[in-house]
C-alpha positions as CSV (number, residue, x, y, z in Angstrom):
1,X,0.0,0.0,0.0
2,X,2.9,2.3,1.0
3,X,4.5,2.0,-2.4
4,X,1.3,2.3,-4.4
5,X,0.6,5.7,-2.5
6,X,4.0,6.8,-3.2
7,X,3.5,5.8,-7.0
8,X,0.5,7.9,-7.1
9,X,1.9,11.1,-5.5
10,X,4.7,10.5,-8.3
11,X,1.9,10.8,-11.3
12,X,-0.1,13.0,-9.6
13,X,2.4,15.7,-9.0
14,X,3.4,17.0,-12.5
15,X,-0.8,17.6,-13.0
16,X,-0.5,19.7,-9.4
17,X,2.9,21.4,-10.5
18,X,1.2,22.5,-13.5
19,X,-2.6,23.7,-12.3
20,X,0.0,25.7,-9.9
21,X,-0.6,30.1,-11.1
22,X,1.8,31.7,-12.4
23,X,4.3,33.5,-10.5
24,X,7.4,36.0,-12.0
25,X,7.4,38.5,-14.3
26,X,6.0,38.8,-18.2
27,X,7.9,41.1,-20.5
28,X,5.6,42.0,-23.9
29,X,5.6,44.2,-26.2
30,X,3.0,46.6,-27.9
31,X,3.3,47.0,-31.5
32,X,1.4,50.1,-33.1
33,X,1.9,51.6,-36.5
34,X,3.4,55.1,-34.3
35,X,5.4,53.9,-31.6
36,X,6.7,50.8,-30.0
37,X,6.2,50.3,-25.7
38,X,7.7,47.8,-23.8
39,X,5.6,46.5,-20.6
40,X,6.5,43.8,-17.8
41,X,3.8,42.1,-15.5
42,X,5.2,41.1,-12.5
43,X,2.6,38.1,-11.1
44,X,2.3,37.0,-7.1
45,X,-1.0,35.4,-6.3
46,X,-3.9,38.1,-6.5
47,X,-1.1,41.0,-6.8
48,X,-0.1,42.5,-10.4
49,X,1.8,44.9,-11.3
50,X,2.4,46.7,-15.1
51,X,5.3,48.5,-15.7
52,X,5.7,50.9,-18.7
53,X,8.8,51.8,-19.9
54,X,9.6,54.6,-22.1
55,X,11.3,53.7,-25.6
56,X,14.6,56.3,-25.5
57,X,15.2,56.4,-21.9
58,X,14.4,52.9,-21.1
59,X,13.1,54.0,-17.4
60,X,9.4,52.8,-16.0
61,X,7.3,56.0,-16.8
62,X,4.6,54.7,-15.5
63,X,2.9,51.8,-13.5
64,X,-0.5,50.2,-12.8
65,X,-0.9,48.0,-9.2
66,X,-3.9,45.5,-9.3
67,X,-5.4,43.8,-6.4
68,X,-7.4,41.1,-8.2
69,X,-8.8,40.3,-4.6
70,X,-10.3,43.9,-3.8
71,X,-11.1,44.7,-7.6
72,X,-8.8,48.0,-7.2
73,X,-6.4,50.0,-9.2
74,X,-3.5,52.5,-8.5
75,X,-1.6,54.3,-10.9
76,X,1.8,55.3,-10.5
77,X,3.9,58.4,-11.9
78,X,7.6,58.1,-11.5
79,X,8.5,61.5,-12.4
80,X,6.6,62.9,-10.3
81,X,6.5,60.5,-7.7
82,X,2.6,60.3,-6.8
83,X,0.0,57.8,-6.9
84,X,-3.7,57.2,-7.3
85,X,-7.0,55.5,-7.3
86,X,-7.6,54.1,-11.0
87,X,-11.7,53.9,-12.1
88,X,-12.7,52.6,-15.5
89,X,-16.8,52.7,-15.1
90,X,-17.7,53.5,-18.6
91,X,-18.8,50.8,-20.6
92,X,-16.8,50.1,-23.8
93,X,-18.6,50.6,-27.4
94,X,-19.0,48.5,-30.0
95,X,-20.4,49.2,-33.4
96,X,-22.0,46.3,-35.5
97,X,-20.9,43.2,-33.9
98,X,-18.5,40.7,-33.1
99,X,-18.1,37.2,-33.8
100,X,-15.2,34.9,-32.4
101,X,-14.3,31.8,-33.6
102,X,-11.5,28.9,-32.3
103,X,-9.3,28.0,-35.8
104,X,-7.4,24.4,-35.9
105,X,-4.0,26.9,-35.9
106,X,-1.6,26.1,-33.5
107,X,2.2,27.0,-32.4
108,X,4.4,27.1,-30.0
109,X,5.6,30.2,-28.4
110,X,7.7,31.1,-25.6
111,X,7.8,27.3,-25.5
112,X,3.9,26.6,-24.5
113,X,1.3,25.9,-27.3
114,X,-0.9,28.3,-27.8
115,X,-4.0,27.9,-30.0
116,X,-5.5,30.8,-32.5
117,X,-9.0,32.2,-32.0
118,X,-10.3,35.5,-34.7
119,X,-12.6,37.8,-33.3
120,X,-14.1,40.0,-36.4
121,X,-16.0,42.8,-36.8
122,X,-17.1,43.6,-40.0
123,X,-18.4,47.1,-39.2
124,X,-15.7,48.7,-37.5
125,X,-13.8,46.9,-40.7
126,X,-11.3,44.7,-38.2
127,X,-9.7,41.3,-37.5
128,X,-7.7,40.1,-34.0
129,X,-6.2,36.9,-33.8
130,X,-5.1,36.2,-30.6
131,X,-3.0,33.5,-30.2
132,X,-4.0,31.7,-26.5
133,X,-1.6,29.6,-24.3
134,X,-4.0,28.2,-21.4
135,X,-3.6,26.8,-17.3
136,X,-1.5,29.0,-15.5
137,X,-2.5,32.8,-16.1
138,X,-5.4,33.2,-13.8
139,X,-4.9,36.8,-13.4
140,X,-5.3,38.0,-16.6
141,X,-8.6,37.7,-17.8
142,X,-9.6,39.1,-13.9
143,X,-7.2,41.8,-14.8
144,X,-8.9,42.8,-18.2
145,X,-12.4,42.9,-17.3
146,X,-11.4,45.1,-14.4
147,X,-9.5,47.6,-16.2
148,X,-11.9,48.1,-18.9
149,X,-9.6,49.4,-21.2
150,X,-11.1,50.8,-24.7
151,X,-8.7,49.6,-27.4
152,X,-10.1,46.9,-29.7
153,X,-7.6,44.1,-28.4
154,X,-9.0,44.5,-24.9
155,X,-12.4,45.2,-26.5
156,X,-12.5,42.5,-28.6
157,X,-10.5,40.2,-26.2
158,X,-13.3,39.9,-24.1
159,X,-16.0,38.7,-26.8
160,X,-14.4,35.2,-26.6
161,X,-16.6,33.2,-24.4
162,X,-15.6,29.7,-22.8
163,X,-11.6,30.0,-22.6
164,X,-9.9,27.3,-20.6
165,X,-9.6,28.5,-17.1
166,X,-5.9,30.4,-16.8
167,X,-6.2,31.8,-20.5
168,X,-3.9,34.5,-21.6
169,X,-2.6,35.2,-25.5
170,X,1.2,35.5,-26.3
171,X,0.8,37.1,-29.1
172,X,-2.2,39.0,-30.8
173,X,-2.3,41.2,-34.2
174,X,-5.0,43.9,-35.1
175,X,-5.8,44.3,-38.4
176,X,-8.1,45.6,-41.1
177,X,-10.5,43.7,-42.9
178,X,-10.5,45.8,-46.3
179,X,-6.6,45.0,-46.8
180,X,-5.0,42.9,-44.3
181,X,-3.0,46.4,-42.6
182,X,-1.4,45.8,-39.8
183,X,-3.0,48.2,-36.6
184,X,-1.4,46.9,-33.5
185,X,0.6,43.8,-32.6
186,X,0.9,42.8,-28.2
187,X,4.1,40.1,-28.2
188,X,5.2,38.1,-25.1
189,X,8.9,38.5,-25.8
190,X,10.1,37.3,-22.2
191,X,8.8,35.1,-19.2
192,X,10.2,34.6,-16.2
193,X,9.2,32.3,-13.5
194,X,10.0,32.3,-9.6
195,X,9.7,34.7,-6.6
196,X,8.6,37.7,-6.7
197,X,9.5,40.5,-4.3
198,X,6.9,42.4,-2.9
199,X,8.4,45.7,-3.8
200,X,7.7,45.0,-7.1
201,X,4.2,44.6,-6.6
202,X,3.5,47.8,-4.5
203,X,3.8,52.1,-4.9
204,X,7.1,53.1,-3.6
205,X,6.6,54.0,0.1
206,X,8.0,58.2,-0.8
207,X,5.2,58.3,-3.6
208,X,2.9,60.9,-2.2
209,X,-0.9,59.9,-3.0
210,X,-2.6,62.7,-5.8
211,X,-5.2,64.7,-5.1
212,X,-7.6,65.5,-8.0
């Protein structure tokens, strides 16, 4: 019995290892046909944190904390060293409507197979694929719904019903349906997993809170 409950704990813990959330920090990059902007998650738990950094200098310009457990958002500003409370209330705005499909495309990036899903909108003449690794990135779809941003890839990104549970896309292209232009491109160039420190994940303790 001994050894049989041993042999189980040895097939059972690669399936437990890999239902485990992501923890560390996801560099990507945002693609638009003006500008380029690097961004980093770092990941612990229910924390997140976004870091923008600025293309010449290099240096975070700006930062967004989430606390996935108290739906709440904080925006940082480096150069000025302040801090506040983030509210996205307004409802986004679709013209026409959306339909999103799951293709039979598949590939491998950042070493995890991600499968392709097409959200198009034939009014507002556009096309996303987004291209969906699935298990371990709880946070993000928590993370999208409470910012509420207005761009199309978040838009859009949230018209795919029943995702895998942990869903999150490495990669995802805007583009027109007329004649195939490229509008935007989000890229996962860089993962990496392990411990996070919890200064990372928090507003520097000098930043002085803004007052609107």
């Amino acid at each position: 019995m001994f050894k049989i409950k041993i042999a189980l704990v040895g097939l059972l813990a690669p399936v437990l290892m890999s239902a485990q959330s992501f923890t560390g920090s996801i560099e990507f990059k945002q693609f638009t046909t003006k500008d380029t902007i690097t961004n980093i998650y770092n990941v612990k738990d229910k924390a997140v944190k976004l870091d923008q950094f600025g293309k010449k200098t290099g240096a975070i310009e700006g930062s967004f904390v989430f606390d996935l457990a108290a739906n709440t958002i904080k925006f940082a500003n480096p150069k000025r060293k302040v801090w506040g409370e983030h509210h996205s209330d307004t409802p986004p705005i679709i013209k026409g409507v959306c339909e999103a499909s799951k293709t039979k495309n598949v590939k491998t990036i950042q070493g995890l197979k991600c499968t392709e899903y097409v959200v198009k909108n034939t009014e507002e003449n556009t096309t996303i694929s987004y291209w969906i690794a699935a298990g371990k990135y709880d946070f993000f779809m928590p993370l999208v719904k409470l910012w509420n941003r207005k761009d199309k890839q978040s838009i859009y990104w949230n018209e795919i019903k029943d995702l895998p549970a942990g869903s999150m896309p490495m990669l995802s292209e805007e583009k027109q349906i007329s004649d195939g232009k490229a509008i935007s491109r989000l890229e996962v160039t860089k993962m990496t997993k392990g411990g996070i420190d919890d200064s990372k994940l928090t507003i520097p303790a000098d930043y002085k809170k803004f007052e609107q």
